[in-house]
Structures are given as structure tokens and as C-alpha cells.
Biopython code that builds the backbone (N, CA, C, O; Angstrom):
import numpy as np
from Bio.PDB.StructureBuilder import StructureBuilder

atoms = [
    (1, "UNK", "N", (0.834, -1.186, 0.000)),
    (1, "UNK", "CA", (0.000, 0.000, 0.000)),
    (1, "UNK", "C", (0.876, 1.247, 0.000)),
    (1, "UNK", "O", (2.044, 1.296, 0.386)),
    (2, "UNK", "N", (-0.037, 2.493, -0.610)),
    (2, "UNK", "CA", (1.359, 3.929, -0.777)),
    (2, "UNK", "C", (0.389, 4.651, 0.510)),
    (2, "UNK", "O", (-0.831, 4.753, 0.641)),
    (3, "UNK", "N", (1.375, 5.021, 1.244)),
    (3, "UNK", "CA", (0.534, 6.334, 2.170)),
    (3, "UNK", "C", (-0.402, 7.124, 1.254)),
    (3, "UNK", "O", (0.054, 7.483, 0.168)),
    (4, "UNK", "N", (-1.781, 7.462, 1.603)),
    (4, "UNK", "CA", (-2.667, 8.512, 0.801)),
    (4, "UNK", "C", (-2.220, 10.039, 1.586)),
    (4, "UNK", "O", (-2.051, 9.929, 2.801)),
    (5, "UNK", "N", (-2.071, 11.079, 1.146)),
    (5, "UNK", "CA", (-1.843, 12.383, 2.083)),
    (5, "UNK", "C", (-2.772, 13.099, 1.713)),
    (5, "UNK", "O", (-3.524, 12.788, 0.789)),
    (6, "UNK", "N", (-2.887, 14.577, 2.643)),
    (6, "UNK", "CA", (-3.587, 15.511, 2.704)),
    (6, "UNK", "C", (-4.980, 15.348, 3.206)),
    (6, "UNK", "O", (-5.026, 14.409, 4.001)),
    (7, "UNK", "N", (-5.634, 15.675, 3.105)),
    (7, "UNK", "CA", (-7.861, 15.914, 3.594)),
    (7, "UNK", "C", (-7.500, 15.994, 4.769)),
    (7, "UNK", "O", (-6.361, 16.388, 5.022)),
    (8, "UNK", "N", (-8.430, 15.622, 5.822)),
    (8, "UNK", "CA", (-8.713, 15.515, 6.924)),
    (8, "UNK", "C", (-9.872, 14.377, 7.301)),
    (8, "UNK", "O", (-10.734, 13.964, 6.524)),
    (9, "UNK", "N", (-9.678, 13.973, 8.684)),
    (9, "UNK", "CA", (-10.973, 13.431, 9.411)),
    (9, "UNK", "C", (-11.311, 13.819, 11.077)),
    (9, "UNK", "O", (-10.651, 14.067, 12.085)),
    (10, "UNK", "N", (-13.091, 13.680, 10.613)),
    (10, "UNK", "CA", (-13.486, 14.144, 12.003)),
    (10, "UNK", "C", (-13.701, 12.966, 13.213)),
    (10, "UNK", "O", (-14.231, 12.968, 14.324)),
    (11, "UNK", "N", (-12.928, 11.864, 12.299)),
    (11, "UNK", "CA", (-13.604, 10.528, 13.436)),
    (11, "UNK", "C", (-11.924, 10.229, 13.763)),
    (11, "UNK", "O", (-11.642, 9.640, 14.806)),
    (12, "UNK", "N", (-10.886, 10.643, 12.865)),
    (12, "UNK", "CA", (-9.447, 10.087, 13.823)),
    (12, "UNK", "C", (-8.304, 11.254, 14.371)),
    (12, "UNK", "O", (-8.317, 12.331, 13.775)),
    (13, "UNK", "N", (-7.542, 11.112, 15.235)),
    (13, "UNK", "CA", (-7.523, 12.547, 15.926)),
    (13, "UNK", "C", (-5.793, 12.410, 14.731)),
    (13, "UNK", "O", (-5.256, 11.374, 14.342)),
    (14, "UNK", "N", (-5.330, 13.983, 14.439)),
    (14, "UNK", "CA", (-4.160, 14.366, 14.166)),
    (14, "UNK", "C", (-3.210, 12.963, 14.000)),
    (14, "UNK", "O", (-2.960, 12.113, 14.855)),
    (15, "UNK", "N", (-2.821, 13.028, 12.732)),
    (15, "UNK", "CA", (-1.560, 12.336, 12.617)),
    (15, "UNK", "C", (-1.844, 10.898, 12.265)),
    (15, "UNK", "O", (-0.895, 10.122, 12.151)),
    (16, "UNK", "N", (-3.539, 10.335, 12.021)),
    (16, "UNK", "CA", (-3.227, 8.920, 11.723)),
    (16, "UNK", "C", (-3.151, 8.518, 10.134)),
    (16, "UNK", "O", (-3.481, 9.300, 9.242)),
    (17, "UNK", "N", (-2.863, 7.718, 9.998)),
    (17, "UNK", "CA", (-1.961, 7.671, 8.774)),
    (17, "UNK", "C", (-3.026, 6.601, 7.285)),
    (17, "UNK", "O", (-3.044, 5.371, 7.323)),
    (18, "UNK", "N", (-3.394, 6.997, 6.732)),
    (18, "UNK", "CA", (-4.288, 6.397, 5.679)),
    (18, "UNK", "C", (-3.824, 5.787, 4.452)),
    (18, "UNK", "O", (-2.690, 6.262, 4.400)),
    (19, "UNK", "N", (-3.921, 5.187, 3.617)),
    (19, "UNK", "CA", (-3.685, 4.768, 2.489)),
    (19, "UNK", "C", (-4.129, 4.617, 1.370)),
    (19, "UNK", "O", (-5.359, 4.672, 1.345)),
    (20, "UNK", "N", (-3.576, 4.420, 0.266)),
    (20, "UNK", "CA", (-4.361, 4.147, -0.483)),
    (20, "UNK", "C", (-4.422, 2.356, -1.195)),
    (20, "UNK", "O", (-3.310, 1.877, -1.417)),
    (21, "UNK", "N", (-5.427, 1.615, -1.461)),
    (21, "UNK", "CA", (-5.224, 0.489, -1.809)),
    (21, "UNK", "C", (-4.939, 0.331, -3.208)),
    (21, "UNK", "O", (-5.302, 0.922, -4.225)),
    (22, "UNK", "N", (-4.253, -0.550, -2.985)),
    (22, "UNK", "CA", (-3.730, -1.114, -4.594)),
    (22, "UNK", "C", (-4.939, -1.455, -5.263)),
    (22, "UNK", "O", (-5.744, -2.091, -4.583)),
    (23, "UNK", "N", (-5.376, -1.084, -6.873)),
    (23, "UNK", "CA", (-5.939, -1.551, -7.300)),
    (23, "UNK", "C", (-7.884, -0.689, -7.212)),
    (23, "UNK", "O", (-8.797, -0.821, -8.026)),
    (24, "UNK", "N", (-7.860, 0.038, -6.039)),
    (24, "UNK", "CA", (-9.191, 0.843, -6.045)),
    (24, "UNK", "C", (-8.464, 2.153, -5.914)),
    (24, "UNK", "O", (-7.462, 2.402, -5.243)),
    (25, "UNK", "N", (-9.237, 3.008, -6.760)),
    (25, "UNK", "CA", (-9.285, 4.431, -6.756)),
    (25, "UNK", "C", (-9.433, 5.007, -5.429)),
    (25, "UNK", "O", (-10.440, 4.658, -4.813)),
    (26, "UNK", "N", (-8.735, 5.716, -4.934)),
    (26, "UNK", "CA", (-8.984, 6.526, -3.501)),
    (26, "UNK", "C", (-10.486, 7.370, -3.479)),
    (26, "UNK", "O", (-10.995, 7.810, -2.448)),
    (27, "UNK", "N", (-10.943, 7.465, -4.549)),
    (27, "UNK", "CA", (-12.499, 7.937, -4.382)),
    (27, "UNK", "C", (-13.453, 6.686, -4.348)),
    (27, "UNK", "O", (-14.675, 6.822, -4.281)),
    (28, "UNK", "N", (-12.896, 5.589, -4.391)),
    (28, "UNK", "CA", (-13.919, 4.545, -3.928)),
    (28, "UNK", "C", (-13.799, 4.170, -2.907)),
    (28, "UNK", "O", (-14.807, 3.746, -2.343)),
    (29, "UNK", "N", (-12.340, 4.154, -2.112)),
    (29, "UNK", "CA", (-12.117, 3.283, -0.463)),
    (29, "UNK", "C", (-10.722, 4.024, -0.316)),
    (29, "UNK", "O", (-10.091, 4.553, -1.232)),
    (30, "UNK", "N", (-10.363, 3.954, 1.049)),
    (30, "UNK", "CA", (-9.014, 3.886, 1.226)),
    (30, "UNK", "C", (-8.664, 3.441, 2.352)),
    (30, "UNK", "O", (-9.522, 3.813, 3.153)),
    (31, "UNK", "N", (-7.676, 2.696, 2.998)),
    (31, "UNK", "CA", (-7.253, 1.913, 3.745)),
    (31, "UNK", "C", (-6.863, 2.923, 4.885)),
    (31, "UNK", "O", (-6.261, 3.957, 4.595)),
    (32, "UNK", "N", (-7.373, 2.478, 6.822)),
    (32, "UNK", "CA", (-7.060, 3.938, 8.137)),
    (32, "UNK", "C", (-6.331, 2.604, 8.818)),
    (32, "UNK", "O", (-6.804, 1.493, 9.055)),
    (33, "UNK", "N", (-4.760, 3.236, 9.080)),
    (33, "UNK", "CA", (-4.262, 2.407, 10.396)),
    (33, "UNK", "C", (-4.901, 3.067, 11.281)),
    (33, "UNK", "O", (-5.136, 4.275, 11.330)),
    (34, "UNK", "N", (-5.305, 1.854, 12.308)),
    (34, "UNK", "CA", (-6.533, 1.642, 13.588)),
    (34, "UNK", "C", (-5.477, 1.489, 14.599)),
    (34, "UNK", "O", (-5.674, 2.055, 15.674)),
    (35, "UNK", "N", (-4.072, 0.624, 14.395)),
    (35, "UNK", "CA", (-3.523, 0.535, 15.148)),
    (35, "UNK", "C", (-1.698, -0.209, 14.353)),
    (35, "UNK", "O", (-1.502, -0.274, 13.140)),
    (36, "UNK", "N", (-0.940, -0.532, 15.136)),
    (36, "UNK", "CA", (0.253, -0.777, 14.248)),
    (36, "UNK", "C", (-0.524, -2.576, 13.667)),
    (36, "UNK", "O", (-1.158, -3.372, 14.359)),
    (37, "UNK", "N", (-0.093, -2.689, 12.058)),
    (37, "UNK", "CA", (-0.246, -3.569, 11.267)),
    (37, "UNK", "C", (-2.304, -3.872, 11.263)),
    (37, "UNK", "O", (-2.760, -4.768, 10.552)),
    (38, "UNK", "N", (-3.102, -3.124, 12.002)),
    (38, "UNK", "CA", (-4.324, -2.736, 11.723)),
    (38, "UNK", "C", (-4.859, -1.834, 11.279)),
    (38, "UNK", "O", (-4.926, -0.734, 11.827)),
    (39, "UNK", "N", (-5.594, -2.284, 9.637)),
    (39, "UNK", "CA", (-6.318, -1.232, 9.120)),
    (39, "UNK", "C", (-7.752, -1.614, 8.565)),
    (39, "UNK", "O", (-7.941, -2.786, 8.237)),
    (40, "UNK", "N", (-8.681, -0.768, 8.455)),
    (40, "UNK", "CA", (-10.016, -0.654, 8.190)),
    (40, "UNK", "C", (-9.741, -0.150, 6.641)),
    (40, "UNK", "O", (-8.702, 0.370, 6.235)),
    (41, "UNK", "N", (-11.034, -0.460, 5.815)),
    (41, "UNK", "CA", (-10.967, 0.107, 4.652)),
    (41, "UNK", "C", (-12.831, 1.217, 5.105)),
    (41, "UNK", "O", (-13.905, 0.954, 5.647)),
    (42, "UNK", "N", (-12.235, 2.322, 4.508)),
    (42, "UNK", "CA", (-13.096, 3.471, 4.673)),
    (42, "UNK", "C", (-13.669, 3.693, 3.101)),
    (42, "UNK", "O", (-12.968, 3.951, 2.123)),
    (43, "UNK", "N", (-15.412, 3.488, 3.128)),
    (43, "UNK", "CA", (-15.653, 3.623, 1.778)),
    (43, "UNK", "C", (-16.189, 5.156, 1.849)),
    (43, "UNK", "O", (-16.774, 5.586, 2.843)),
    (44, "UNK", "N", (-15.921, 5.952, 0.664)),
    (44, "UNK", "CA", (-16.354, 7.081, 0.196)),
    (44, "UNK", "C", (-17.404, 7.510, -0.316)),
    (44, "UNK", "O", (-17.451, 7.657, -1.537)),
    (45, "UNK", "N", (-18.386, 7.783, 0.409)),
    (45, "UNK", "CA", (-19.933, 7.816, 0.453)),
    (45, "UNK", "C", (-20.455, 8.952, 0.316)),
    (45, "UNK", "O", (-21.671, 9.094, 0.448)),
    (46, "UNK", "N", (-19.342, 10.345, -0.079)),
    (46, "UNK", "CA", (-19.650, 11.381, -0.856)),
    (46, "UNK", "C", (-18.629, 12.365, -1.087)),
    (46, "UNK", "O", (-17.536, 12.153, -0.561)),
    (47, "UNK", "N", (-18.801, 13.512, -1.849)),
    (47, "UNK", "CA", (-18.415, 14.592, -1.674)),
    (47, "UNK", "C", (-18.573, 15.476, -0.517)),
    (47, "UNK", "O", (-19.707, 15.791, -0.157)),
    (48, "UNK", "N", (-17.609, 15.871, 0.051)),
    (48, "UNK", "CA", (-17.321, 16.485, 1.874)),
    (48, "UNK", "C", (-17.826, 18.099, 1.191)),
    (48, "UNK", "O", (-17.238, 18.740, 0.320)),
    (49, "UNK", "N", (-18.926, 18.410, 1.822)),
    (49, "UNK", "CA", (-19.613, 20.023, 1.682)),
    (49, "UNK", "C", (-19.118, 21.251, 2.471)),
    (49, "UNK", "O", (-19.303, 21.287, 3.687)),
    (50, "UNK", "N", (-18.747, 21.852, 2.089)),
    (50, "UNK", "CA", (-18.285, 22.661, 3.021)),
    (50, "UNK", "C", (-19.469, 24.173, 2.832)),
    (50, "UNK", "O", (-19.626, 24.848, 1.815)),
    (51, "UNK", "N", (-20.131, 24.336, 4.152)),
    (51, "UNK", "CA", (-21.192, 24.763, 4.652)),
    (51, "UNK", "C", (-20.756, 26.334, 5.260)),
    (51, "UNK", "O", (-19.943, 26.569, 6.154)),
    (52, "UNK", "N", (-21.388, 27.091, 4.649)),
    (52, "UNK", "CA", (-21.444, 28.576, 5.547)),
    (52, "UNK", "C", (-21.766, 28.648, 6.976)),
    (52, "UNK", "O", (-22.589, 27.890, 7.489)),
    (53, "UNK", "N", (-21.304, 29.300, 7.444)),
    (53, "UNK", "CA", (-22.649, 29.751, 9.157)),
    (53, "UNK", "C", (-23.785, 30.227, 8.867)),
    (53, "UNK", "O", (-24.753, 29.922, 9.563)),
    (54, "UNK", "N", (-23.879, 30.828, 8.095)),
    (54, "UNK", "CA", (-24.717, 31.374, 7.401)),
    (54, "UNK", "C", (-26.174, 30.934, 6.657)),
    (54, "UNK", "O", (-27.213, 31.572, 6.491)),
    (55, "UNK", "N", (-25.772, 29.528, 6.276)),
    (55, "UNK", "CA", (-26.271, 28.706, 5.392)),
    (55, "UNK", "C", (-27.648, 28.615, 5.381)),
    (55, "UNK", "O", (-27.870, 27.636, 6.094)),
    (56, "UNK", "N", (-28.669, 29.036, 5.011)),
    (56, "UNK", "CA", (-29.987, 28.757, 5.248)),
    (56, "UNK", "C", (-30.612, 29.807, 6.292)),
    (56, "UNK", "O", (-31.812, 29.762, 6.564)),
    (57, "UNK", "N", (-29.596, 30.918, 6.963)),
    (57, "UNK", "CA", (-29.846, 31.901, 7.909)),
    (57, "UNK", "C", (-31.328, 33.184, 7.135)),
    (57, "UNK", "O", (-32.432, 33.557, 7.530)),
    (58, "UNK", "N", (-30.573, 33.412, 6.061)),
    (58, "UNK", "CA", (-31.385, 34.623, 5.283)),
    (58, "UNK", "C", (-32.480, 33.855, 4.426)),
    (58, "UNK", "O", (-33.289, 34.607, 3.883)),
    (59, "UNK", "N", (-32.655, 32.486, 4.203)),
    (59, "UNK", "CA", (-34.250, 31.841, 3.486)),
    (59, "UNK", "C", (-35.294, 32.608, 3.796)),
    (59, "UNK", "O", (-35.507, 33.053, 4.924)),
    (60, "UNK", "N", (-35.886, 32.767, 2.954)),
    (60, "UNK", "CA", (-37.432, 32.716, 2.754)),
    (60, "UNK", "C", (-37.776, 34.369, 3.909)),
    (60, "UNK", "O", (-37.027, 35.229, 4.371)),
    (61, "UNK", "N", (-39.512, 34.093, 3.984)),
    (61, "UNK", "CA", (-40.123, 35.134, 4.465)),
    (61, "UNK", "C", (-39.208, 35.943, 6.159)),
    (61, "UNK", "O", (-38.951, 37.095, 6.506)),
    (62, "UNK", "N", (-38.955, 34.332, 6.880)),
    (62, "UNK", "CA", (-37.846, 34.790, 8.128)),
    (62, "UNK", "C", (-37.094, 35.744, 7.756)),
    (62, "UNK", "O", (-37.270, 36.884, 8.186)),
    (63, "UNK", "N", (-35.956, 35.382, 6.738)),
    (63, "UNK", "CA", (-34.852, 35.387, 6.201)),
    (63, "UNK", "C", (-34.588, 37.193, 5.580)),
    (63, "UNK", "O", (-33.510, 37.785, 5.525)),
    (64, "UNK", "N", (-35.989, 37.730, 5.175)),
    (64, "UNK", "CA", (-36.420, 38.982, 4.838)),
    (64, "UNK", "C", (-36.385, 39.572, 6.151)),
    (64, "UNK", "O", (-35.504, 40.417, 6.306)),
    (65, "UNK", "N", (-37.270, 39.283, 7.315)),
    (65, "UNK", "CA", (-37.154, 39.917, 8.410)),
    (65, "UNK", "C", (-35.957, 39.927, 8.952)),
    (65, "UNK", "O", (-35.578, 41.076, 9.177)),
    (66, "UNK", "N", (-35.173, 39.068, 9.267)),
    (66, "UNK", "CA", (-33.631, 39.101, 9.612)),
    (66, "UNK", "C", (-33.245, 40.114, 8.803)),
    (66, "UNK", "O", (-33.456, 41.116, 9.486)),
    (67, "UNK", "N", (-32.680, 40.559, 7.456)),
    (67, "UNK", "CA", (-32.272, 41.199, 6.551)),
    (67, "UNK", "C", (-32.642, 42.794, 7.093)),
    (67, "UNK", "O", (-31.823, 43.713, 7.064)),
    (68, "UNK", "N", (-34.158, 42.927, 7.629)),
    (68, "UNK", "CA", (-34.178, 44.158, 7.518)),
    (68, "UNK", "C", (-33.969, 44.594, 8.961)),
    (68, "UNK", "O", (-33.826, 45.808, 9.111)),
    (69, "UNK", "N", (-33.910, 43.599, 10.386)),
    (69, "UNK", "CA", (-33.804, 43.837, 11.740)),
    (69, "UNK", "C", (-31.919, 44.314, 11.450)),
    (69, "UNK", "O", (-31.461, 45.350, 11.933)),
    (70, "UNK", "N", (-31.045, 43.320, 10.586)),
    (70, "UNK", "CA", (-30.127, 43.538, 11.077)),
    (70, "UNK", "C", (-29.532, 44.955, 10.524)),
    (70, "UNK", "O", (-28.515, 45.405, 11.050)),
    (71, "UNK", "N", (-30.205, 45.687, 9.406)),
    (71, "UNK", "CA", (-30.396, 46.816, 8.906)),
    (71, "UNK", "C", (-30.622, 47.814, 9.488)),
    (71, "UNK", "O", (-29.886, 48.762, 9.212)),
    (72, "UNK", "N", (-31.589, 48.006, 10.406)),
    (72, "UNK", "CA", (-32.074, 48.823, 11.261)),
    (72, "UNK", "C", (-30.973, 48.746, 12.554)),
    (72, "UNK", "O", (-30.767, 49.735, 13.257)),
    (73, "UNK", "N", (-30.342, 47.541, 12.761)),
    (73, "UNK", "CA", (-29.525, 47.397, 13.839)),
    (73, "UNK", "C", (-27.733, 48.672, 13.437)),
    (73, "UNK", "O", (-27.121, 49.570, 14.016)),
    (74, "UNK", "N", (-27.650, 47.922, 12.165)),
    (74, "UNK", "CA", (-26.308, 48.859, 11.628)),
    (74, "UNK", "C", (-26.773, 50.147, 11.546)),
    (74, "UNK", "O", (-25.975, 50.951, 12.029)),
    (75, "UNK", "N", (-27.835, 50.658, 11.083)),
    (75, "UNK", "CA", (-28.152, 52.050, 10.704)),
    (75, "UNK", "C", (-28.343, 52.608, 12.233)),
    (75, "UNK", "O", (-27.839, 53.683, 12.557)),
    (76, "UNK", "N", (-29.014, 51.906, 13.046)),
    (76, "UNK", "CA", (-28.561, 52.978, 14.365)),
    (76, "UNK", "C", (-27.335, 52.888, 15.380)),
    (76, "UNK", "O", (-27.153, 53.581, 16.381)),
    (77, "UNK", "N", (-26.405, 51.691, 14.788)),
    (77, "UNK", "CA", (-25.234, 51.913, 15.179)),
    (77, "UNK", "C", (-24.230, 52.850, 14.591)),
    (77, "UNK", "O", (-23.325, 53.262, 15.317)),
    (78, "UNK", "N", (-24.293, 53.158, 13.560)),
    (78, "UNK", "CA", (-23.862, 54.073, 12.499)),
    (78, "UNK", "C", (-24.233, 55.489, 13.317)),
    (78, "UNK", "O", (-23.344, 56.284, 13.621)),
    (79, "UNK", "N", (-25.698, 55.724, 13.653)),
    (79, "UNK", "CA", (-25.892, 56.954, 14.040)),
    (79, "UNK", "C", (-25.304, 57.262, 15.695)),
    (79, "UNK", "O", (-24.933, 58.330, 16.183)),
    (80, "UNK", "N", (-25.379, 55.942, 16.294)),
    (80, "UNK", "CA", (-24.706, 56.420, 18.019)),
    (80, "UNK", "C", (-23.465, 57.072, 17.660)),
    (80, "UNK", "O", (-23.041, 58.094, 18.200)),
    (81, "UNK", "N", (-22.714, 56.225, 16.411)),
    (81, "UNK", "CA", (-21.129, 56.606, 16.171)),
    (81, "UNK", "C", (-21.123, 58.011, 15.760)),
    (81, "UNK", "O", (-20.179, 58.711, 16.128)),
    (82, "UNK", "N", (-21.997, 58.481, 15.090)),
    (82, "UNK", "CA", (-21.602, 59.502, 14.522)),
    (82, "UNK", "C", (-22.484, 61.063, 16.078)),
    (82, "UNK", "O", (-22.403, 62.237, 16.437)),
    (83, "UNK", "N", (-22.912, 60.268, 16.240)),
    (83, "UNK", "CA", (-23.698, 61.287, 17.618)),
    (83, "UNK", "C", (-22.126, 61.494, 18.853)),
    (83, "UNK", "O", (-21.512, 62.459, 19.309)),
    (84, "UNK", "N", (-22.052, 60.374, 18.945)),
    (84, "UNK", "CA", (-20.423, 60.340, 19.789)),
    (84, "UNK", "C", (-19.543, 61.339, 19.314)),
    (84, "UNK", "O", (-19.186, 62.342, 19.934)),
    (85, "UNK", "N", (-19.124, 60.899, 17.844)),
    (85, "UNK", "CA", (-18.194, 61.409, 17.396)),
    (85, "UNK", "C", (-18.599, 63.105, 17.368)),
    (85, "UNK", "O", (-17.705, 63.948, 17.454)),
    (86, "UNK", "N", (-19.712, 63.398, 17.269)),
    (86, "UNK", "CA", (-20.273, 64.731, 17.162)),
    (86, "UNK", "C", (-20.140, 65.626, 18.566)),
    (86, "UNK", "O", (-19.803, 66.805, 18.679)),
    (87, "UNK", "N", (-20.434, 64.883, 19.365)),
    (87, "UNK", "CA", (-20.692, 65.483, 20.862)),
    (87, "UNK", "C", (-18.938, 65.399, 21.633)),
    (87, "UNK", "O", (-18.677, 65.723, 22.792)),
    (88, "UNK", "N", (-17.858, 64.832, 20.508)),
    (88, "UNK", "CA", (-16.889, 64.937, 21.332)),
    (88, "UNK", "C", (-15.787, 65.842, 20.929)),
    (88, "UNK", "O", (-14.668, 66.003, 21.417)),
    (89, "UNK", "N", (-16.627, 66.624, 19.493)),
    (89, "UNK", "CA", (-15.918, 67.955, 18.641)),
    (89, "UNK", "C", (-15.735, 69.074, 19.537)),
    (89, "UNK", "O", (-15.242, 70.123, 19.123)),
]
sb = StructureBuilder()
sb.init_structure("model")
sb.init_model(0)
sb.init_chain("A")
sb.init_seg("    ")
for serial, (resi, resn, name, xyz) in enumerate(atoms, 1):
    if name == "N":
        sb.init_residue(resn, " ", resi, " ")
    sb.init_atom(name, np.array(xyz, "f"), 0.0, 1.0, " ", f" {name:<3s}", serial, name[0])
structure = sb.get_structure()
């Protein structure tokens, strides 16, 4: 087997060491030492998504009200700043 490098995983901590198997494509399986001369074969059951914080925050009719609360929130933070900045001329 050749060491596989780079990605990541959220199920083995830093540093364990993966492979790739002879003969299958690393997008179909790839071989996780579990322990010395123990390994699991890990099948690849998708494309890994990488997700906003955001993601689904601003949808639909909610998503409008959020939009315009957090609007009203900047626009009168904008004005304390500039009231501050005014009252300290």
C-alpha cells in the first residue's frame, strides 16, 4: 500500500496515517491504520460540503425579516457613532 496524504478526518484525531489500496481508486475506499499492522478500509460515500454559518440563515419570508432587523440594527449603530463622534468635537 502507498501512504494517501492531505484531507482531513473528524472521526481520527491528528496524525493517523491512511492509504491508499492497490488496485481501487482513492475515491472509492481507502485503507485507516486503527492501530500498528491494523487497518479498516473506509468507503467514500460522498463529496465532503463545506457549509457557511450562514447557510440557510437569510431563506425565505424569516430570512427577509432578519435582513431588515439587522439593517435597522447597523443604521442605528452608524448613528450612536456619529452622535459620539459629534458630541466629542
Amino acid at each position: 500500500m502507498e501512504q494517501y496524504s492531505g484531507n482531513f478526518s473528524n472521526a481520527y484525531k491528528k496524525g493517523t496515517k491512511y492509504y491508499s489500496i492497490e488496485g481501487l481508486s482513492t475515491d472509492e475506499a481507502i485503507a485507516i491504520e486503527e492501530s500498528d499492522g491494523q487497518y479498516i478500509k473506509a468507503y467514500r460515500e460522498g463529496e465532503y460540503e463545506l457549509r457557511s454559518v450562514f447557510n440557510g440563515f437569510f431563506d425565505g419570508q424569516q430570512g427577509i425579516i432578519k435582513v431588515f432587523i439587522l439593517s435597522i440594527l447597523c443604521f442605528l449603530v452608524v448613528l450612536l457613532i456619529y452622535k459620539i463622534q459629534k458630541n466629542n468635537r
